[in-house]
C-alpha angles and dihedrals in degrees: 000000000000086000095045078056106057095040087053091057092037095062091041091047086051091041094053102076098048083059082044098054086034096059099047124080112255118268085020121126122241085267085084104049090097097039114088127200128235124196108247104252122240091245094057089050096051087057098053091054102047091051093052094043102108115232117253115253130259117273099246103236112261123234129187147140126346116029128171128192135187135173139176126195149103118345122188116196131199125193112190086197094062099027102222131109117212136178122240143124124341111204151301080224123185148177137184129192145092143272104264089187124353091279100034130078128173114215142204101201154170123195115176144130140227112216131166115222124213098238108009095051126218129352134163121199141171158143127268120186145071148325154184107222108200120189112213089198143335091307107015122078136164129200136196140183153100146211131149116355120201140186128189123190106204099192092067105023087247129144148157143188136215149137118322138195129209115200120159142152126198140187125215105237095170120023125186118160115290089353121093125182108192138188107205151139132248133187121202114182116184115201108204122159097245089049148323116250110210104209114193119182127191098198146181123203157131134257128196122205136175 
């Protein structure tokens, strides 16, 4: 019986390391013989790759030919002649062209204000003319131009021209489409030989483009 015994552990001692050296990956330690490989499922790949995929890129907005702007806001007028500064209207102000590139837009364009002094009473003034609006990206555009500049002095039936510039910047705050609403900023100095008007207006409007 004893000897029964000792063959029987001897076969299964020599037979230990062949299972050993079967369950482990080839070119793997030891460390490995308890550890058993899965194939990866198909659920779990599809997950992986899924999660790894990039996200496509967002379509850059498209921008050509008519477009049309208008705002409206506070307008803050200076008269040098006069030498006071007071807050009014800003507007309307208004410009009509079309997108010569997708960044690029060629406008005709006025740009004024209406105040009423303290002492001097009402004037309007403004600039109406031309100018090159330029986006910097999808939400951020500048603008630049000038043409004839004009102020008129209602309280005593009074007025001038001159030369006027246009200079402006914007931001997209809604964007649908063709359709822009924007919050920005436009100077519209006017140069006459009796005074320069300096003509600041905070707006809000809307820009269609095709």
């Amino acid at each position: 019986m004893k000897r029964c015994a000792i063959f029987v552990a001897a076969v299964l001692l020599a037979a230990t390391p062949v299972f050993a050296q079967s369950a482990a990956p080839a070119g793997t330690s030891g460390l490995w013989r308890n550890v058993s490989f899965a194939p990866v499922s198909g659920a779990m790949a599809t997950t992986a790759t899924s999660v790894n995929r990039p996200m496509p890129a967002q379509a850059a907005v498209e921008r050509h030919g008519f477009t049309i702007l208008v705002n409206l806001g506070v307008g803050i007028q200076h008269d040098t002649s006069f030498q006071e500064t007071a807050v009014g209207l800003g507007g309307a102000n208004v410009g009509i062209g079309a997108f010569v590139t997708n960044k690029v837009a060629i406008l005709g364009r006025f740009s004024g204000t209406n105040v009423t002094y303290d002492f001097s009473g009402q004037q309007v003034s403004g600039v109406l003319g031309g100018t090159v609006q330029y986006w910097l990206s999808d939400l951020f555009h500048i603008e630049a131009g000038g043409g004839m500049g004009f102020w008129n002095w209602e309280f005593a039936s009074d007025s001038g021209t001159g030369a006027g510039l246009i200079l402006g910047a914007g931001v997209t705050v809604f964007d649908r489409g063709h359709h822009n609403l924007q919050v920005g900023a436009e100077y519209a100095p006017v140069f006459t030989d009796l005074a320069t008007v300096h003509n600041f207006c905070i707006t809000f409007g809307y820009q269609f483009h095709k």
